[in-house]
C-alpha positions as CSV (number, residue, x, y, z in Angstrom):
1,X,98.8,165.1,4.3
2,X,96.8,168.0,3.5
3,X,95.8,168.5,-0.9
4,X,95.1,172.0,-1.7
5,X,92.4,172.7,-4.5
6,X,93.2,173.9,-7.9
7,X,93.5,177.4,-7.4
8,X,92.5,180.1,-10.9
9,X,95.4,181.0,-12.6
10,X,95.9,184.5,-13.5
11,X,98.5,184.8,-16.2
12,X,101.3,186.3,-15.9
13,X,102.8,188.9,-18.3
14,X,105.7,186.9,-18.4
15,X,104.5,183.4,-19.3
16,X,101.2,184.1,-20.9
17,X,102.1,181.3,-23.6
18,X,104.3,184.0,-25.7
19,X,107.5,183.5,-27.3
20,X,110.6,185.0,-25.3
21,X,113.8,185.9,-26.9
22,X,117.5,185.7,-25.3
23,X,119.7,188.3,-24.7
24,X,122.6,189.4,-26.2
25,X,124.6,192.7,-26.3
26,X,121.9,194.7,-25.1
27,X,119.3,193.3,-27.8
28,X,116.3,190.7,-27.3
29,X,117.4,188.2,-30.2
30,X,116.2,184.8,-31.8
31,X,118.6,181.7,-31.4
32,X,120.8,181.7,-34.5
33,X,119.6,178.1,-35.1
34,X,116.0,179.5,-34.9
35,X,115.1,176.8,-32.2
36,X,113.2,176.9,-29.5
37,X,111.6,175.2,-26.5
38,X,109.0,175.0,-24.3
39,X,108.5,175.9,-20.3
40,X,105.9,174.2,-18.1
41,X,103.8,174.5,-14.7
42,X,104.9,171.3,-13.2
43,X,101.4,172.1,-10.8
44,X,99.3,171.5,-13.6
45,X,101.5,170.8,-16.7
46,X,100.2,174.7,-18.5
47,X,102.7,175.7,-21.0
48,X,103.7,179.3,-19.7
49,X,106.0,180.4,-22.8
50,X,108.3,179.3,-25.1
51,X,111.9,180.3,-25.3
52,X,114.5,181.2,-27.7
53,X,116.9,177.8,-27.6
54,X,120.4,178.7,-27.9
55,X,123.4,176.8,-28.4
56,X,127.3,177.0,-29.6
57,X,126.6,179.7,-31.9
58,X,124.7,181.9,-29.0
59,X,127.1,181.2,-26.9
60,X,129.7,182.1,-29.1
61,X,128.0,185.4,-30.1
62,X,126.9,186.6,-26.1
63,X,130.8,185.8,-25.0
64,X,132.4,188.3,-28.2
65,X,129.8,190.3,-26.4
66,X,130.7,190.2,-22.7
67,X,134.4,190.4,-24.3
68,X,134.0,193.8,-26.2
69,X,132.0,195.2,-23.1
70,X,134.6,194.0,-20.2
71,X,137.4,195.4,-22.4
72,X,135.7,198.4,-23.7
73,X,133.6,201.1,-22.0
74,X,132.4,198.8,-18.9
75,X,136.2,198.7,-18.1
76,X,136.0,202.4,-17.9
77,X,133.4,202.4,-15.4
78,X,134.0,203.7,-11.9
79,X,133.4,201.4,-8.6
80,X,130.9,203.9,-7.3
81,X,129.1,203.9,-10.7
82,X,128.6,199.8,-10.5
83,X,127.5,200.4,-7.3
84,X,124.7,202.5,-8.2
85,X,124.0,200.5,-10.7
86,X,123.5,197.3,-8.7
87,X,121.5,199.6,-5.9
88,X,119.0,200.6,-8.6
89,X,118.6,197.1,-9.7
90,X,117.8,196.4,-5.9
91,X,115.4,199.0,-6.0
92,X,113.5,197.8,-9.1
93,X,113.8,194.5,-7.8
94,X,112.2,195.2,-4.7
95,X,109.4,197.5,-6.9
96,X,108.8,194.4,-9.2
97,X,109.3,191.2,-6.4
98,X,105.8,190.2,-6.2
99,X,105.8,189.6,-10.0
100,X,109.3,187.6,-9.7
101,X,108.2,186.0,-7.1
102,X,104.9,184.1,-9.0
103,X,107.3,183.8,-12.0
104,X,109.4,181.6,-10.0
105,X,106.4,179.3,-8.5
106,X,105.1,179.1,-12.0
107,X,108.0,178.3,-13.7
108,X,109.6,175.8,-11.1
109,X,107.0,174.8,-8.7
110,X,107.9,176.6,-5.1
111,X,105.1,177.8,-2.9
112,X,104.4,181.6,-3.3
113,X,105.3,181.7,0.7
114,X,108.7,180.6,0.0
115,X,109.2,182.5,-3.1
116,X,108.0,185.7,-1.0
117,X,110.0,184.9,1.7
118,X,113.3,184.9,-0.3
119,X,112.7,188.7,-0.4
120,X,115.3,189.6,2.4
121,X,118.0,187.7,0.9
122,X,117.7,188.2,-2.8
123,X,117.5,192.3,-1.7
124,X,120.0,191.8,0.0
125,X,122.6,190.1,-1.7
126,X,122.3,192.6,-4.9
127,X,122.8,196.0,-1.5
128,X,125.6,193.5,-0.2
129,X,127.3,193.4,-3.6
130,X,126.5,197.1,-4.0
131,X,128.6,197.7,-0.9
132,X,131.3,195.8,-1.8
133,X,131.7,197.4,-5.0
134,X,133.8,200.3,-3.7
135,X,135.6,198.0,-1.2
136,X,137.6,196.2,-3.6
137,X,141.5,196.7,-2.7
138,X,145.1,195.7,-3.2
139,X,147.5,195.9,-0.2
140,X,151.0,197.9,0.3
141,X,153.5,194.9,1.4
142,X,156.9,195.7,2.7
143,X,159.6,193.0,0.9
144,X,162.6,192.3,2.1
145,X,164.9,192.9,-0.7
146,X,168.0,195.0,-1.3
147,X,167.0,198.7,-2.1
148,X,164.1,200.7,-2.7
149,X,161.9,198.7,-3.9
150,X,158.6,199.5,-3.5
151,X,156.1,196.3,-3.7
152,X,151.9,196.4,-3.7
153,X,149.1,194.2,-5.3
154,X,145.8,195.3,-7.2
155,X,142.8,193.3,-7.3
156,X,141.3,193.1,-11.1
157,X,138.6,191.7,-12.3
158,X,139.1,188.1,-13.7
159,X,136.8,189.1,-17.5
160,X,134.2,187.2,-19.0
161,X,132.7,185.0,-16.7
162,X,130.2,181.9,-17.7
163,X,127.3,181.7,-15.6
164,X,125.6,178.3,-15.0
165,X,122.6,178.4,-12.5
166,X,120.1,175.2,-11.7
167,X,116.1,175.4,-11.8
168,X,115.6,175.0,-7.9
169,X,115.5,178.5,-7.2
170,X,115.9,181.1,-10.1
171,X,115.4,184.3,-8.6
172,X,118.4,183.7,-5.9
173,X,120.5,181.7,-8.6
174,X,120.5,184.4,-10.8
175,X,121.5,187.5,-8.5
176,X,124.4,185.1,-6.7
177,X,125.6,185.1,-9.8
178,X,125.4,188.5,-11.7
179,X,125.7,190.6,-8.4
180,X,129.6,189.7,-7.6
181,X,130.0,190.1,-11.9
182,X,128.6,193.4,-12.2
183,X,130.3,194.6,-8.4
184,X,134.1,193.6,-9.0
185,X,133.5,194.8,-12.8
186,X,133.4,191.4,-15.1
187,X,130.9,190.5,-17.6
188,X,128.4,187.4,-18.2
189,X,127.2,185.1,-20.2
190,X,124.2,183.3,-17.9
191,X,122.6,180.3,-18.7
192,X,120.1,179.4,-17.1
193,X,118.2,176.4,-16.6
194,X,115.8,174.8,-19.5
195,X,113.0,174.1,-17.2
196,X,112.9,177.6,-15.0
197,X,114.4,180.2,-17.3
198,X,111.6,182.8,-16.9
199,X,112.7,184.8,-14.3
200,X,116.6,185.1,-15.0
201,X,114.8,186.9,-18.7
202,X,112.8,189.0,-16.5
203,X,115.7,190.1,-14.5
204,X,117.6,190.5,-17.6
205,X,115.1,193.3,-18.5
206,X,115.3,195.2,-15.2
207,X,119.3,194.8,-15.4
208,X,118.8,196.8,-18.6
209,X,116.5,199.4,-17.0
210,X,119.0,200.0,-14.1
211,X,121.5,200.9,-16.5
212,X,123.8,198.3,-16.8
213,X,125.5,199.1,-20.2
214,X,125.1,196.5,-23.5
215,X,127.2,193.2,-23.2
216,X,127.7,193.3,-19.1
217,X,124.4,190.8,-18.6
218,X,123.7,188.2,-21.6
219,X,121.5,185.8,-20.8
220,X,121.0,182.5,-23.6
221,X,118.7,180.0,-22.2
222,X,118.8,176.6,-23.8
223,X,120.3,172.7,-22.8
224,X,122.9,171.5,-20.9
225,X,124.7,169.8,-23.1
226,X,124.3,172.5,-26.1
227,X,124.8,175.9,-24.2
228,X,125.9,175.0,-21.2
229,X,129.0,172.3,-22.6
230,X,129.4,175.3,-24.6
231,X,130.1,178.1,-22.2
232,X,132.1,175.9,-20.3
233,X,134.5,175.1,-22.9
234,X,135.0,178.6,-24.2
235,X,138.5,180.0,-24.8
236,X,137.4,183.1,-24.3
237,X,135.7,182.8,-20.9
238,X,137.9,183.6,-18.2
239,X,135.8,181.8,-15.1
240,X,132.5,179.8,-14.8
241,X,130.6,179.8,-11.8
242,X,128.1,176.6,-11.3
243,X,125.8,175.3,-9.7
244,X,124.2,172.2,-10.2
245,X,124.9,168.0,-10.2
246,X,128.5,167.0,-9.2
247,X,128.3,165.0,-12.2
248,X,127.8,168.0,-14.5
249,X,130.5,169.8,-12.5
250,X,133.0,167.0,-13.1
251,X,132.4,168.0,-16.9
252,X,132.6,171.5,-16.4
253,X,136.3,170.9,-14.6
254,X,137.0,168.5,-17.4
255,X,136.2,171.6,-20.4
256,X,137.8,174.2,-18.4
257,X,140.9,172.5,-19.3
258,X,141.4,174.0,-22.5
259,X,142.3,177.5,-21.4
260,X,142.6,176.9,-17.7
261,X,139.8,178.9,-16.9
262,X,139.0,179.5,-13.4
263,X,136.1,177.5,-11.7
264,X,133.8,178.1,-8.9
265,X,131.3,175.0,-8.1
266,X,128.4,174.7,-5.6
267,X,127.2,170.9,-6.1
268,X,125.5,168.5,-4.8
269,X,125.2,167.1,-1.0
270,X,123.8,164.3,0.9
271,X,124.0,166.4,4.9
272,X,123.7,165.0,7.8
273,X,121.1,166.4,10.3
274,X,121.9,165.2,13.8
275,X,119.3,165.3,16.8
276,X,120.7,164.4,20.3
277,X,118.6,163.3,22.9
278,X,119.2,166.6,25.4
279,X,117.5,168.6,21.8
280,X,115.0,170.2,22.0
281,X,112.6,167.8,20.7
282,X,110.1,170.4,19.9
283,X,111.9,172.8,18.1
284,X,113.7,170.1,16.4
285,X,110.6,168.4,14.5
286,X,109.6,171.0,12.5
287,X,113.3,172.0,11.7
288,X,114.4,168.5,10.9
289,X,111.3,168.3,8.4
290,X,111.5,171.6,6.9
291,X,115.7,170.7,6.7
292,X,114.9,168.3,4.0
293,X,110.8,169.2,3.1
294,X,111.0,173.1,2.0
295,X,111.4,173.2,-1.8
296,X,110.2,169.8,-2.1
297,X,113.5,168.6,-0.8
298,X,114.8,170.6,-3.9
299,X,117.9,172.2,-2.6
300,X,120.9,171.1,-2.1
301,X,121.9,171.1,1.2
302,X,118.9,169.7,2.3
303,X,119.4,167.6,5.7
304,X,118.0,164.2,4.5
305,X,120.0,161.7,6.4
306,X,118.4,162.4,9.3
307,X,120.5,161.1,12.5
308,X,118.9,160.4,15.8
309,X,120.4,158.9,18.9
310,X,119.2,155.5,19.6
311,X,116.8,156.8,23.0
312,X,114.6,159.2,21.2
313,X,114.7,157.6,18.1
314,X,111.2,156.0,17.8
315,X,109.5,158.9,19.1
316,X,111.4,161.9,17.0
317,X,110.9,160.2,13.6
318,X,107.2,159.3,14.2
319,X,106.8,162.9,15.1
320,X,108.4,163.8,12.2
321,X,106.4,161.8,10.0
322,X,102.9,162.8,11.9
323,X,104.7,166.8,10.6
324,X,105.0,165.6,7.2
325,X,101.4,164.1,6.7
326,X,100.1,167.5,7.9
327,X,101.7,169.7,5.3
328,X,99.4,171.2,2.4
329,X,100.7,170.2,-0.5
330,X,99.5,171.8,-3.5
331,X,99.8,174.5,-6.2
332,X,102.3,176.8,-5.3
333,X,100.1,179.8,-6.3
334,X,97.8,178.7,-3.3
335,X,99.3,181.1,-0.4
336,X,98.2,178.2,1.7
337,X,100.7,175.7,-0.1
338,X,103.4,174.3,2.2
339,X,105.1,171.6,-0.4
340,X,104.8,172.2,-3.8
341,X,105.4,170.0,-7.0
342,X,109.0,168.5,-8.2
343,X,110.2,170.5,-11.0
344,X,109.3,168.2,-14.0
345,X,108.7,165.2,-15.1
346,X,112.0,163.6,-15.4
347,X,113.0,164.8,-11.5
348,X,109.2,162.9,-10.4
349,X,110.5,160.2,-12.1
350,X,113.9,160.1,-10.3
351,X,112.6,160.7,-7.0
352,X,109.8,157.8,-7.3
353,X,112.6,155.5,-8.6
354,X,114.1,156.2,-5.3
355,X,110.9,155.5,-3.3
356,X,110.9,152.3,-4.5
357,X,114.6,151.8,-3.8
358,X,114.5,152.4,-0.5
359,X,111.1,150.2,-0.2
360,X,112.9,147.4,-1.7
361,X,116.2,148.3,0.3
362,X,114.2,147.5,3.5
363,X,113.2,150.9,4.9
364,X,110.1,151.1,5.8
365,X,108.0,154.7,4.6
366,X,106.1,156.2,8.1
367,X,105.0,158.6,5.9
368,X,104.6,159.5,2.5
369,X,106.4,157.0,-0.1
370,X,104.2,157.9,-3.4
371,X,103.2,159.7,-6.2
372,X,100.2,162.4,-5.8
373,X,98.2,160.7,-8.5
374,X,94.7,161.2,-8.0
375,X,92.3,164.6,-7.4
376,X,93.3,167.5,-8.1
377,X,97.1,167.5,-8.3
378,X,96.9,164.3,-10.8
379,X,98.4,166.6,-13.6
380,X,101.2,168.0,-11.8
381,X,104.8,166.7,-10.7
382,X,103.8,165.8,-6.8
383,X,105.3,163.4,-4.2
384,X,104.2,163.2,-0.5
385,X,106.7,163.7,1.7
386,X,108.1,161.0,3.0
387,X,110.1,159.9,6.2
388,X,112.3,156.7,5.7
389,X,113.0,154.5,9.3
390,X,115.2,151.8,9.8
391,X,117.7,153.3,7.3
392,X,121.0,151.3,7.3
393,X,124.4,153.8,6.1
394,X,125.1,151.8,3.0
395,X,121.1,151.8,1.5
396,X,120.8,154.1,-1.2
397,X,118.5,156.3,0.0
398,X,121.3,156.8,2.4
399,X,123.8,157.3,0.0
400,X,122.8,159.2,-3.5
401,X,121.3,162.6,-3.4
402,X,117.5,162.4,-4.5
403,X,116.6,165.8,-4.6
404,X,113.0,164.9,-3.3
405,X,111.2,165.5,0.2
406,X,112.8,162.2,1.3
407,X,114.2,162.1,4.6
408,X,116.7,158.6,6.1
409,X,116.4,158.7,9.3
410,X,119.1,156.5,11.0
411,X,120.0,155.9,14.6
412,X,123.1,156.4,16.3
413,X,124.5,155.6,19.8
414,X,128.1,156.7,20.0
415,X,129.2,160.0,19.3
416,X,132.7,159.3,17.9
417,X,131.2,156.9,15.6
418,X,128.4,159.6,15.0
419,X,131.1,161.9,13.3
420,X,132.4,159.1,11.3
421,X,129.4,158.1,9.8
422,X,128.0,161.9,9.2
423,X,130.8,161.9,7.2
424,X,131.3,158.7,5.3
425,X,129.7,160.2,2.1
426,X,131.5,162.1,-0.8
427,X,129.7,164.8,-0.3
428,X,130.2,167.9,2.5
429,X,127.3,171.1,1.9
430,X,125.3,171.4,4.8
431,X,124.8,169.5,8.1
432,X,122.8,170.1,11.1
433,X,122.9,169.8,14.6
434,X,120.6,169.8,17.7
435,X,121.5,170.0,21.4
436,X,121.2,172.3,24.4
437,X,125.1,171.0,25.0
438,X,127.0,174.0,24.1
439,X,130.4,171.7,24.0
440,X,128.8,169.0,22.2
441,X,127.5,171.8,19.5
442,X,130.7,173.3,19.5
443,X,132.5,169.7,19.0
444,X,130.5,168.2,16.4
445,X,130.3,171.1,14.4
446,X,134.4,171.1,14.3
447,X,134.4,167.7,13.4
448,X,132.4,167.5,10.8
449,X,133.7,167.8,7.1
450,X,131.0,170.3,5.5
451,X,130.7,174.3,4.8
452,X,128.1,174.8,6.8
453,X,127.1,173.4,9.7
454,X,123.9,174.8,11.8
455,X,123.3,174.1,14.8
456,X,119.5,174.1,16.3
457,X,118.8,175.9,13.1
458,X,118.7,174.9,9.3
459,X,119.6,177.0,6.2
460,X,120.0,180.0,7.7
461,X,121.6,182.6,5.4
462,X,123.0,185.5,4.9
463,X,124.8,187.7,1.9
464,X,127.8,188.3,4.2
465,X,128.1,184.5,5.3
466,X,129.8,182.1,3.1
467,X,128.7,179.7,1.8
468,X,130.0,176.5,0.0
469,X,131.0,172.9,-0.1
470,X,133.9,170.5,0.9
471,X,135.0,167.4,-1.2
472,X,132.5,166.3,-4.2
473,X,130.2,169.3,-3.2
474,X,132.6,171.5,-4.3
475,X,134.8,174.4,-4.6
476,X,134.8,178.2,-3.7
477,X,132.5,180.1,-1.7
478,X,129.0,182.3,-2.9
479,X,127.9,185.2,-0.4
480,X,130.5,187.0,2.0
481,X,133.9,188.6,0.8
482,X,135.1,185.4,-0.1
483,X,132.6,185.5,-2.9
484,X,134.0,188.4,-4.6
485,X,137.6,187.1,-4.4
486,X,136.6,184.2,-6.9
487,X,135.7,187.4,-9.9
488,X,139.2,188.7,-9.2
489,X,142.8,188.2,-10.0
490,X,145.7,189.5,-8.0
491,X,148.4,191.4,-9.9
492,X,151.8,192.4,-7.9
493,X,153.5,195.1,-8.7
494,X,157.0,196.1,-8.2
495,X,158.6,199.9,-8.5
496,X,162.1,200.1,-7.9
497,X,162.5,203.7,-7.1
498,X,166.6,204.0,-6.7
């Protein structure tokens, strides 16, 4: 493993130490309670700003907000009008990415390569949701009553929608979930998360510049528990969209009860990456690592039960580990960073606690295992990553999503009982799989019980794919067509005209 040097911070106009407010019908406002927090570098533990800390009350206030917008003037508002809106927001996007793109690597850790490279994807989701704008439509459907009776449906938008993103990618989180608001014609309430809530402010402010009227986009960072419980439970939000831990969407399905608001979750997963022996073996190292390394293991589909059949085993996984140990890991601001820190504190503390679990489980660490805890990095929220062997299905490791650049690597022989394994978990995001056998590709990827499966590929997306979970990882799709049906309702409408 490779240690970048401390690199010189230049800082940022957004997280220069300064206070930043929250937004609320149009206006950059205290928290009614007057509290605030603070945000951190988890590379060097630098305070970059503090923030506006919002609760019931904020919440309360932004949603009578997104309620008098969605019901008064933005309701008014012509499809090719929130299209242009969403393409000039693209367009200062794209003028102001370099800038959003250090303010997420400050705020959250991720190497500036990564953060730079999400620029196809972010632009393109908010031109994709442009487009879509003026392709919302009902249908004409012939009935087969007695008559003339003429029958069609309209697509509406659903209202106020509640906005939950996570911390492992702000930039992204934050367009997947305004973008299909602002196309289909809703309003939002955003929270973001407490430690990474720098950017969705930022965007907040070009969302203003682009024209988007008062009350559309509110944005009240602050906790789970305070804000977040908050928006959740409001009678007056229509829908929340989530992303995050399965636990804190079990609580979010729980507090939707009150007004049987709809619900939209992308959660947690624990994917199986597959490698057969006919792979190929050199295209599959790096992709196996990166499945589960990229983002410091922070995302949520990430591969990390890491199957191999039983021939190439040995081999595969000590080339994967030989990858790992040559990654730079460092300070995300160092363009030559390949793995930067975990997110904070409390996350290093629950991915070392599972370093030690799978140590004391009986896998044994080829690479990695530990804390970054001396030279330059000592101050910052690093792990090494680490490849897991002789990983049995019912270990921990192999079981609970860590969130870390931990891969379980695990054998297999038998490719029935491959399937059934892959999917003995309560979870069903991502999975991968690597072969040059076309039917076996085609036959594992139907078998197994997950919203995405790639095959001699990982994570590839795009705005007009779907992209979602099966059982405890969720409900409803983000990206593609499908993603724009969850901001809409479905009215029928019947004209007898004799």
């Amino acid at each position: 493993m490779a240690v970048s040097q401390a690199v010189p911070i230049t800082r940022h106009p957004f997280a220069d130490g300064s206070y930043k407010k929250m937004l609320i019908d149009g206006k950059w406002i205290d928290a009614a309670s007057g509290k605030k927090f603070e945000t951190f570098n988890p590379a060097t533990g630098e305070l970059l700003a503090t923030v506006a800390e919002g609760d019931a009350e904020d919440i309360n206030r932004a949603v009578a907000a997104a309620r008098r917008a969605f019901e008064g003037p933005w309701s008014k508002v012509k499809p090719f009008e929130r299209q242009n809106m969403l393409l000039k927001l693209a367009d200062l996007v794209e003028k102001n990415f370099e800038e959003l793109s250090q303010l997420d690597t400050l705020d959250m850790g991720a190497p500036i390569s990564r953060t730079r490279g999400n620029r196809l994807r972010v632009l393109g989701m908010l031109r994709y949701y442009a487009g879509q704008a003026t392709a919302l439509h009902g249908e004409t459907i012939e009935n087969s009553l007695p008559g003339e009776i003429f029958s069609y449906t309209l697509k509406e938008p659903i209202g106020v929608v509640g906005a939950i993103i996570p911390w492992n990618g702000p930039l992204a989180a934050t367009v997947w979930k305004i973008g299909p608001a602002i196309a289909t014609g809703c309003t939002v309430v955003l929270k973001p998360a407490e430690e990474a809530p720098l950017t969705s402010l930022r965007l907040a402010e070009l969302a203003m510049e682009a024209g988007i009227p008062p009350g559309v986009v509110n944005v009240v960072p602050g906790f789970g528990e305070t804000a977040g419980a908050a928006l959740a439970a409001h009678p007056n939000v229509d829908k929340v969209a989530f992303t995050g831990s399965h636990v804190t969407g079990q609580s979010i399905v729980r507090a939707s009860a009150g007004n049987l608001k709809r619900v939209s979750l992308e959660l947690g997963g624990k994917s199986p990456d597959i490698v057969f022996a006919d792979a190929d073996l050199d295209a599959a190292v790096p992709g196996a690592a990166m499945a589960v390394f990229a983002n410091s293991g922070q995302i949520c589909s990430a591969g990390t039960r890491l199957f191999v059949e039983e021939k190439v085993y040995d081999e595969f996984v000590a080339r994967v580990a030989e990858f790992g140990k040559k990654l730079q890991v460092g300070n995300g601001l160092d363009p030559n960073t390949q793995i930067g820190p975990l997110v904070s504190e409390q996350q290093l503390e629950r991915v070392t606690g599972y370093l030690a679990i799978g140590q004391k489980e009986g896998a044994k660490a080829l690479a990695g295992g530990t804390r970054i805890s001396e030279g330059p990095l000592a101050k910052g929220y690093f792990v090494s990553p680490t490849v897991f062997a002789n990983v049995q299905d019912n270990m921990r490791i192999a079981q609970e999503e860590i969130f870390g650049p931990v891969i379980s690597a695990i054998k297999f022989t038998d490719m029935d009982e491959l399937i059934r394994r892959a999917n003995a978990t309560t979870f069903g995001l991502g999975s991968g799989v690597w072969t040059r056998d076309v039917a076996k590709a085609h036959h594992v990827s139907k078998a197994l019980r997950a919203g995405s499966v790639w095959v001699n590929c990982y994570q590839a997306m795009d705005p007009a794919v779907p992209f979602g979970g099966y059982k405890m990882s969720g409900y409803g799709r983000e990206s593609g067509k499908q993603h724009l049906e969850e901001y809409l309702n479905v009215k029928a409408v019947w004209i007898k005209t004799a």
